[in-house]
FIBARO-39003 format. One line per field, with one value per residue (C-alpha): x, y, z. Coordinates in nm, 2 decimals, decimal comma, always signed. Example, Ala and Ser with C-alpha at 12.3 -4.5 7.8 and 13.67 -1.06 7.14 Angstrom:
2
px <- +1,23 | +1,37
py <- -0,45 | -0,11
pz <- +0,78 | +0,71
REM end
This chain:
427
px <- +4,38 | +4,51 | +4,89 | +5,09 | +5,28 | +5,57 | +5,45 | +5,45 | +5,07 | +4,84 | +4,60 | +4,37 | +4,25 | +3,92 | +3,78 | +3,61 | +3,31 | +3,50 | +3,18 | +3,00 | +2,76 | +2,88 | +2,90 | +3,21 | +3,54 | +3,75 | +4,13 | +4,32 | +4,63 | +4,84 | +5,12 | +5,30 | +5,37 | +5,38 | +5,70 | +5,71 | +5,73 | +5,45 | +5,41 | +5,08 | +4,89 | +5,11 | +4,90 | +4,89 | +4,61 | +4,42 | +4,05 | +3,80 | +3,48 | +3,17 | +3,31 | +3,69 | +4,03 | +4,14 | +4,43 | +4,34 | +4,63 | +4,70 | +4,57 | +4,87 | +5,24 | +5,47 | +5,48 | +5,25 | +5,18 | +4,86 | +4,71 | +4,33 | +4,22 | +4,38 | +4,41 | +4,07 | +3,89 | +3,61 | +3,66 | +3,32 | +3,31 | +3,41 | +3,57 | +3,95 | +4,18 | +4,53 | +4,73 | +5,02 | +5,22 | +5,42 | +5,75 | +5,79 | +6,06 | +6,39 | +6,36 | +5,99 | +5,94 | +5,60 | +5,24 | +5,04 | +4,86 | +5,21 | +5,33 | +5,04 | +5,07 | +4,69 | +4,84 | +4,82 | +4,47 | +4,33 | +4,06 | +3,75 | +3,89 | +3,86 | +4,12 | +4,17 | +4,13 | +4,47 | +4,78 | +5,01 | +5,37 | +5,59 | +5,94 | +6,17 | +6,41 | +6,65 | +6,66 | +7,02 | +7,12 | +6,97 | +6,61 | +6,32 | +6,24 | +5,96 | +5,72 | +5,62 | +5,33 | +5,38 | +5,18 | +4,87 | +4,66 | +4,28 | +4,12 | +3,82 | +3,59 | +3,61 | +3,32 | +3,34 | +3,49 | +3,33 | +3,41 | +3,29 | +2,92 | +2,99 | +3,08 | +2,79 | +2,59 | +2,69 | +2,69 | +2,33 | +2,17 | +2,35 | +2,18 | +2,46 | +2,56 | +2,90 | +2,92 | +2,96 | +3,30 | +3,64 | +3,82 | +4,16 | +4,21 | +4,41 | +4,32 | +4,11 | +3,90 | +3,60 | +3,70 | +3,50 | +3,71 | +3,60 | +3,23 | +3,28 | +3,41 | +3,18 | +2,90 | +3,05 | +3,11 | +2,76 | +2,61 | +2,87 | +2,74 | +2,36 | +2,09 | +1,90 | +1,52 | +1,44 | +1,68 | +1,75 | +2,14 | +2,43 | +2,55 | +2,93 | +2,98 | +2,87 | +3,06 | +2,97 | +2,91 | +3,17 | +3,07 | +3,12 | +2,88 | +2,62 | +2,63 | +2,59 | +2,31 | +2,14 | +2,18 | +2,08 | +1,76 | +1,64 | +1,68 | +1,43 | +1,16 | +1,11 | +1,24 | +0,94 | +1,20 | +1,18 | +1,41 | +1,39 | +1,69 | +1,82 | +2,09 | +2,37 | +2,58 | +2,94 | +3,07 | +3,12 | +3,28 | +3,56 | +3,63 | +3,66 | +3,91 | +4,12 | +4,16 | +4,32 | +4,49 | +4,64 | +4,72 | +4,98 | +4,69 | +4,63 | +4,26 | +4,04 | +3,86 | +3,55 | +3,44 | +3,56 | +3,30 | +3,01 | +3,09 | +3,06 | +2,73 | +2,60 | +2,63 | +2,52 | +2,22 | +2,13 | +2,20 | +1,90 | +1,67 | +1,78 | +1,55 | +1,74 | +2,01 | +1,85 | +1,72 | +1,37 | +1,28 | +1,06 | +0,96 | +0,86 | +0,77 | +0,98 | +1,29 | +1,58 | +1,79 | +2,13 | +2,33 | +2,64 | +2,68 | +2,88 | +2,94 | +2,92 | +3,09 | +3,05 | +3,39 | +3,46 | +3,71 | +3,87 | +3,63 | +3,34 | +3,16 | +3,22 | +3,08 | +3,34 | +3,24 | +3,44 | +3,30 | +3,21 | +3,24 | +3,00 | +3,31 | +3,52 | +3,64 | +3,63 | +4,05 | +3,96 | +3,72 | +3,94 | +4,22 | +4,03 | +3,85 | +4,17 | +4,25 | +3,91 | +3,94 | +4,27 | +4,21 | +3,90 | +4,06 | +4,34 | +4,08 | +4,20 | +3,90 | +3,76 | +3,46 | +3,32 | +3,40 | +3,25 | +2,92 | +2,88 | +2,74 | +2,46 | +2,41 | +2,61 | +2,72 | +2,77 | +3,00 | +2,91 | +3,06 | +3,36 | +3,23 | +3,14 | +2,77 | +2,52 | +2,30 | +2,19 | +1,88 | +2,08 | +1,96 | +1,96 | +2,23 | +2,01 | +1,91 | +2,02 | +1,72 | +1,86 | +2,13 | +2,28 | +2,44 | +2,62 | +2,69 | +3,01 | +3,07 | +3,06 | +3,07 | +2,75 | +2,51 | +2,37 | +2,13 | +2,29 | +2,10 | +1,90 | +2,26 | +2,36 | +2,66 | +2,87 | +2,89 | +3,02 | +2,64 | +2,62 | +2,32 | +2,27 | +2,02 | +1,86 | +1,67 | +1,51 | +1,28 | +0,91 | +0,87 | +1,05 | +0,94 | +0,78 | +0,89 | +0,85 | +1,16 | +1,31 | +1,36 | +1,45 | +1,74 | +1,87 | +1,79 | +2,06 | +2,32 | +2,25 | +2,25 | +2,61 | +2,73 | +2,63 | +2,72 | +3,01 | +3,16 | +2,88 | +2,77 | +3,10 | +3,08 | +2,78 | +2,94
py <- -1,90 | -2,13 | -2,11 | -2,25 | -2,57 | -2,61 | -2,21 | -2,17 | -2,20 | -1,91 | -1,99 | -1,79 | -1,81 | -1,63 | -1,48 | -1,79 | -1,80 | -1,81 | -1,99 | -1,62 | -1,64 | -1,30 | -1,14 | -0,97 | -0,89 | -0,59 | -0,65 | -0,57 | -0,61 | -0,76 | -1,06 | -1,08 | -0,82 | -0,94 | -1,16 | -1,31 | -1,67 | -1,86 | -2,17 | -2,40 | -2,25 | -1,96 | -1,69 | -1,41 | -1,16 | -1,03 | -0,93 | -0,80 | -0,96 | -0,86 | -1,03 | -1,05 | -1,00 | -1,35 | -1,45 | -1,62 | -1,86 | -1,98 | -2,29 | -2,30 | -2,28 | -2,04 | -1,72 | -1,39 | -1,24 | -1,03 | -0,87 | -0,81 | -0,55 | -0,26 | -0,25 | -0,07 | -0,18 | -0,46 | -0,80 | -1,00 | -1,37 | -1,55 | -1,28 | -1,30 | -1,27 | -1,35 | -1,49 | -1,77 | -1,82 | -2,16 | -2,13 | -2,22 | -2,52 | -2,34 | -2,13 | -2,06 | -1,70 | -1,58 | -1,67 | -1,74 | -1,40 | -1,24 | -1,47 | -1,29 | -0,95 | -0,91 | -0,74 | -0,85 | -1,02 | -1,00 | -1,25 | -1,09 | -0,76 | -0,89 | -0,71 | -0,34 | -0,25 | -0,07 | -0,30 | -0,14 | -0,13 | -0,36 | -0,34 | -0,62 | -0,62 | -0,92 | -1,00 | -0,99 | -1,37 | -1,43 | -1,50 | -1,46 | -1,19 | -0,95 | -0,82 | -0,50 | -0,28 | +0,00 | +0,32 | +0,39 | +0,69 | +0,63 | +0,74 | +0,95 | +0,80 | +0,40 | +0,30 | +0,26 | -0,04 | -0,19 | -0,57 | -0,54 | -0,61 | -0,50 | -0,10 | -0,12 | -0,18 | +0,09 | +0,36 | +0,23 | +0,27 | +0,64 | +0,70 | +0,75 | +0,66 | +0,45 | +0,70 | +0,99 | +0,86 | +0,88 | +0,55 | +0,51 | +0,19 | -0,04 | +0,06 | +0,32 | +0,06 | +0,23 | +0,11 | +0,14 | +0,45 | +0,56 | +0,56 | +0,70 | +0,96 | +1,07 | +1,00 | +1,22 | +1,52 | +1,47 | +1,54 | +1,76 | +2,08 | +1,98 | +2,05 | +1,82 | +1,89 | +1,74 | +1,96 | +2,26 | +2,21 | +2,16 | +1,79 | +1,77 | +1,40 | +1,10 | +0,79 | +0,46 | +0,19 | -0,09 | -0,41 | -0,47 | -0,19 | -0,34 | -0,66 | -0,50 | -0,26 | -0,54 | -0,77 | -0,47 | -0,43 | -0,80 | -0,80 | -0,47 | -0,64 | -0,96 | -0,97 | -0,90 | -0,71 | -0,58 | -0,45 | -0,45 | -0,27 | -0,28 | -0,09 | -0,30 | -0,29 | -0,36 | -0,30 | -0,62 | -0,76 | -0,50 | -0,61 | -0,96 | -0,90 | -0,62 | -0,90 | -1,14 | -0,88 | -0,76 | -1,17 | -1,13 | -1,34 | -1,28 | -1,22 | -1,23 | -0,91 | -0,78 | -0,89 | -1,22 | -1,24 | -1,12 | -1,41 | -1,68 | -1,50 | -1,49 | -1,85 | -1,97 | -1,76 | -1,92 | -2,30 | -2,15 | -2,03 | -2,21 | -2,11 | -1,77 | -1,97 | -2,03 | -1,91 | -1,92 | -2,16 | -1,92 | -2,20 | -2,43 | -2,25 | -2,42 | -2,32 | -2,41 | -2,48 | -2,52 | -2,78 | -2,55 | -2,19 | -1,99 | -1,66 | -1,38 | -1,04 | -0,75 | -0,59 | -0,24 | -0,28 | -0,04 | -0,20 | -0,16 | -0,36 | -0,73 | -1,00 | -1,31 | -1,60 | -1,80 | -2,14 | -2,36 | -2,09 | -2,31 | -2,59 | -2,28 | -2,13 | -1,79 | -1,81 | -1,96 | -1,74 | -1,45 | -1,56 | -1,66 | -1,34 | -1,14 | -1,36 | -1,36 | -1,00 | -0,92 | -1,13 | -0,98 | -0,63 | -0,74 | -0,95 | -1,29 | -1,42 | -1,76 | -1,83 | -2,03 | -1,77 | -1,51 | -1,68 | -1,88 | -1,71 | -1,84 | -1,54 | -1,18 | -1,00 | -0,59 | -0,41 | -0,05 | +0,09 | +0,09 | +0,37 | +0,60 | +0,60 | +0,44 | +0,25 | +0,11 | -0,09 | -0,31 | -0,45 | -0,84 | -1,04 | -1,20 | -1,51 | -1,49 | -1,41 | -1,21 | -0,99 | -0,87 | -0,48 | -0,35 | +0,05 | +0,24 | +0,13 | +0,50 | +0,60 | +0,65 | +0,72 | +0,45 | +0,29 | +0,00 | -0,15 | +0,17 | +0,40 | +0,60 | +0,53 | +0,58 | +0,23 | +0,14 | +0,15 | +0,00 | -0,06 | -0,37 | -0,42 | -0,68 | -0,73 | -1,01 | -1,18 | -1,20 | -1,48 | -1,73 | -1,62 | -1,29 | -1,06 | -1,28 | -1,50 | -1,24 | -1,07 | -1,35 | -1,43 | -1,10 | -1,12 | -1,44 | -1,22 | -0,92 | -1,11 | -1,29 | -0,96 | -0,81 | -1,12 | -1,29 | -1,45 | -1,69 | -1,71 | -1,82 | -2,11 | -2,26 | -2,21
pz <- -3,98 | -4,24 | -4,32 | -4,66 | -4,64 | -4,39 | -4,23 | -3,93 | -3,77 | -3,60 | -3,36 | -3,20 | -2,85 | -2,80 | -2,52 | -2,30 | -2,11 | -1,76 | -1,57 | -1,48 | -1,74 | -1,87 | -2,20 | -2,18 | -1,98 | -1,95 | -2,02 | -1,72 | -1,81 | -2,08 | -1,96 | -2,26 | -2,58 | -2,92 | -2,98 | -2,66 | -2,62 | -2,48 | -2,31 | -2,28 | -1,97 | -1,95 | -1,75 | -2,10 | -1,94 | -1,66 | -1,75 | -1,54 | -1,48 | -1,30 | -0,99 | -0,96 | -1,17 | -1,29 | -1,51 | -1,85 | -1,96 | -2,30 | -2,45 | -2,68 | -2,73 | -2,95 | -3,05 | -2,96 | -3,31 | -3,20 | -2,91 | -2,96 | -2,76 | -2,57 | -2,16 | -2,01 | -2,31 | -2,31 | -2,51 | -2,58 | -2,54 | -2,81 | -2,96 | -3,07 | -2,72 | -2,84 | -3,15 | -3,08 | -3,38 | -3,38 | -3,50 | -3,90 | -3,99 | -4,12 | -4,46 | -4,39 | -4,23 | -4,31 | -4,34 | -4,65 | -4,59 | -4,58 | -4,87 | -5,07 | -5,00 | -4,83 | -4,55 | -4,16 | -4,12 | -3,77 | -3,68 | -3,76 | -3,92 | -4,28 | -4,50 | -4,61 | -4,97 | -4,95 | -4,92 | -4,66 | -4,72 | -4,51 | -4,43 | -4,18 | -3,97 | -3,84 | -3,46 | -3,33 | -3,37 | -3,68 | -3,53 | -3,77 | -3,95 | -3,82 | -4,02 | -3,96 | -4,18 | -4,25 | -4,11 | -4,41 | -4,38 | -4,32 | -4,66 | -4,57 | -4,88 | -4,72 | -4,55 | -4,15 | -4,05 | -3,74 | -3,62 | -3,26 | -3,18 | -2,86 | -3,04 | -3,25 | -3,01 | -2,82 | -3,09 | -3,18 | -2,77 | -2,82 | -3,10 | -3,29 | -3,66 | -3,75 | -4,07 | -3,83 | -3,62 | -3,72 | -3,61 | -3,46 | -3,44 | -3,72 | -4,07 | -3,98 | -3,73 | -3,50 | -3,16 | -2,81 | -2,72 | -3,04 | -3,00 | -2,61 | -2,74 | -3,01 | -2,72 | -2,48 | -2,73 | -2,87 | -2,49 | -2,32 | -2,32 | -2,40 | -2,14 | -1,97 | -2,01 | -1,66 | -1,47 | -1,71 | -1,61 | -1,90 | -1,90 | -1,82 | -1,84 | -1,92 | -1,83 | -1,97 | -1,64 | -1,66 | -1,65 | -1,29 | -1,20 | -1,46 | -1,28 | -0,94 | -1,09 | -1,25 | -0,86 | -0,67 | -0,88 | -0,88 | -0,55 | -0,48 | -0,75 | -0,61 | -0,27 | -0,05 | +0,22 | +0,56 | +0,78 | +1,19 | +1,40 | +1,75 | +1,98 | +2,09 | +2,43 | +2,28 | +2,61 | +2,74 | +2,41 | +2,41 | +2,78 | +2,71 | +2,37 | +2,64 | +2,86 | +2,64 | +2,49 | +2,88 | +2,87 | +2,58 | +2,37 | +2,01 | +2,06 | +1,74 | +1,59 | +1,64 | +1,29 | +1,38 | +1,71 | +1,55 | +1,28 | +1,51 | +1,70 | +1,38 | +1,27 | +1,58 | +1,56 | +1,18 | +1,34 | +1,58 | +1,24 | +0,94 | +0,75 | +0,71 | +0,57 | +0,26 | -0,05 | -0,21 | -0,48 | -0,70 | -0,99 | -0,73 | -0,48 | -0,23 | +0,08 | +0,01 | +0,35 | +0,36 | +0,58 | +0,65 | +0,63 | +0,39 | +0,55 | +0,31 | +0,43 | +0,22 | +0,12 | -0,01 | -0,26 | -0,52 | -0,81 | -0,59 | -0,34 | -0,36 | -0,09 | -0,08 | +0,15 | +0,41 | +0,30 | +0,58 | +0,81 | +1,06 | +1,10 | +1,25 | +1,55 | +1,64 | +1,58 | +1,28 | +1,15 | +1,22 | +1,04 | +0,72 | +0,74 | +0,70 | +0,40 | +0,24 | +0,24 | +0,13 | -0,17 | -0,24 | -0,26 | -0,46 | -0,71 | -0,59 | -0,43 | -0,65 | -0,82 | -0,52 | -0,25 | -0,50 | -0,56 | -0,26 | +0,00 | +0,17 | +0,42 | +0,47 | +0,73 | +0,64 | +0,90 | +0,76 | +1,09 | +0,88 | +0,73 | +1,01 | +0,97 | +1,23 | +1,05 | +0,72 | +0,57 | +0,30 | -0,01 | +0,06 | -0,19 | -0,44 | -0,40 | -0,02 | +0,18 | +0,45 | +0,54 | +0,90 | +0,93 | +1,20 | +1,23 | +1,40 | +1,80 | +1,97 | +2,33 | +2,45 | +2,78 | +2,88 | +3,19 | +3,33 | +3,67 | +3,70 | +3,70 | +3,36 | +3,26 | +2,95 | +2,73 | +2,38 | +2,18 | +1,84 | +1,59 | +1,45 | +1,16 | +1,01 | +0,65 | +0,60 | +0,30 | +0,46 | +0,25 | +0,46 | +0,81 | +1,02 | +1,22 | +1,55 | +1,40 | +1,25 | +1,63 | +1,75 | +1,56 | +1,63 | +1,98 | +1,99 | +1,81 | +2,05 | +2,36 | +2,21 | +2,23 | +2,51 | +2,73 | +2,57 | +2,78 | +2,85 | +2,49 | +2,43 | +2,66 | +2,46 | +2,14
REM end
């Protein structure tokens, strides 16, 4: 945005690509309001990508003069983000748009055909005057006024013409909300020929649920997957964390044990640390592992990795896994923990249920489940007894090895478990 001699400057930061590869980001959460002051790097916005919450800060320094976009609505790359005005010498207030009368020009919204009126007001102080426009009524006869590819796009997959929505946004504009709208009254109330039942909703998927939806089904079309199982005598493994417990020791969790089983077993069968190579037709092996553990979270499922999980302890392990975690659920986790993963570990248990057959993480080629720990009848040395019985499960690519390796990798987990104590002194 070009400004007159000795005016103050507008710049306007765009959206950037924030290293995902994706297309657009959900605004969070505003930092600053318009007429805040903002310094270089100054955190100005959380947005929501497919993968995490992160904090975009500002490339430059002065004054917020625009917002584009509304919290819970989606921004595309590139697209306007925010506008930092820097402060005009003395005796210049206003920018050459303002000078002219056009009206307020956001970046990409052109300007109306109607010049709104403005009025100012003086900060206490004697700060610069703020110009304010005036409230216009939409005039019914204008022609829609769409700027977002993103909303046209939208209204077009509907089936739905721009002519037909009434637009709230500045000047009459035809926002995202907008075209939602007109979508869900259009099919609220319709019947759906495959099930003869009235629609009631339809709710647009965000784009963290796209990304997953789009993961999920690249895994299932080229991942040549099967999935083996095996019932686990926990027993033992509670006994040994009770003891050091009795002790007045801090003893690691669960999770934490069947970490370090787990990479122990993959130092045994590398090749399950890997990913395939489709262009080449190659394995790729790792040297290290990067644990992946899948994490409910309030955004969805997410699976963060402790990085260099094989250079841990169990003690270790335990205590990043708490951290990984929490930041995963509060959107902290980085880039690198987010993408990293080199094999996951899926402790469904959480979730009451026994047993699973995952969907491996694309491009991982195997994953490892492990179902709720219940109390359980059980034949020990020809006596029954009652033990603590869990399922573990195992999906595996059957690209990079069969079912003889496949049980033998979980055998080395299984027998971890089931005789800790001496696993542990060969760890």
């Amino acid at each position: 945005m070009s400004a007159s001699p000795g005016a103050g400057t507008t710049q306007t930061f765009t959206l950037p690509d924030l290293g995902e590869g994706l297309t657009e980001a959900e605004i969070v959460r505003w930092l600053v309001a318009v007429g805040d002051p903002v310094a270089v790097d100054q955190a100005v916005v959380e947005v929501e990508t497919a993968k995490s919450v992160v904090e975009v800060p500002s490339p430059y320094a002065g004054t917020v003069s625009v917002l584009h976009g509304e919290e819970g609505r989606a921004v595309d790359v590139g697209r306007p983000l925010i506008s930092i005005e820097r402060a005009a010498p003395a005796g210049e207030q206003y920018r050459e748009e303002e000078q002219a009368g056009s009206g307020n020009v956001l970046i990409g919204y052109g300007t109306s055909e109607r010049t709104p009126g403005r009025r100012r007001t003086r900060r206490a102080g004697g700060a610069a005057d703020v110009v304010h426009a005036a409230a216009t009524p939409a005039m019914p006869d204008r022609v829609p006024r769409v700027t977002s590819p993103l909303v046209r796009r939208l209204a077009r997959e509907a089936g739905l013409s721009v002519l037909g929505i009434a637009g709230t946004g500045a000047d009459g504009l035809i926002t995202r909300r907008d075209v939602e709208a007109a979508i869900a009254a259009s099919t609220t109330g319709t019947t759906s020929s495959r099930t003869g039942l009235a629609v009631a909703e339809r709710v647009p998927m965000n784009g963290f649920r796209k990304a997953v939806s789009a993961a999920l089904s690249r895994s299932r079309s080229e991942i040549p997957e099967a999935t083996v199982w095996v019932d686990v005598d926990f027993t033992e493994l509670f006994a040994l964390r009770d003891q050091a417990r009795a002790r007045g020791l801090l003893a690691p969790g669960l999770l934490a044990y069947l970490a370090r089983f787990t990479v122990a077993a993959l130092q045994v069968h590398p090749e399950l640390n890997g990913e395939i190579d489709a262009d080449r037709q190659e394995l790729i092996r790792y040297d290290g592992v990067n644990l992946a553990i899948a994490t409910q979270t309030d955004r969805g499922l997410v699976v963060p990795a402790v990085l260099g999980a094989h250079r841990l302890t169990t003690t270790e392990l335990d205590a990043e896994l708490r951290r990984l975690t929490t930041a995963a659920r509060e959107g902290r986790a980085t880039q690198a923990e987010l993408s990293g993963g080199t094999f996951t570990l899926n402790n469904y248990g959480a979730f009451n249920v026994d047993g699973s057959a995952a969907i491996i993480n694309h491009p991982q080629v195997a994953i490892l489940g492990f179902g709720r720990i219940i109390d359980r009848p059980w034949v020990v040395d020809g006596e029954l007894t009652i033990r603590k019985i869990g399922q573990m499960s195992f999906v595996f690519d059957h690209r990079v090895c069969d079912g003889g390796t496949a049980a033998g990798f979980m055998r080395i987990v299984a027998d971890a478990i089931e005789s800790p104590a001496r696993a542990i002194d060969h760890l």
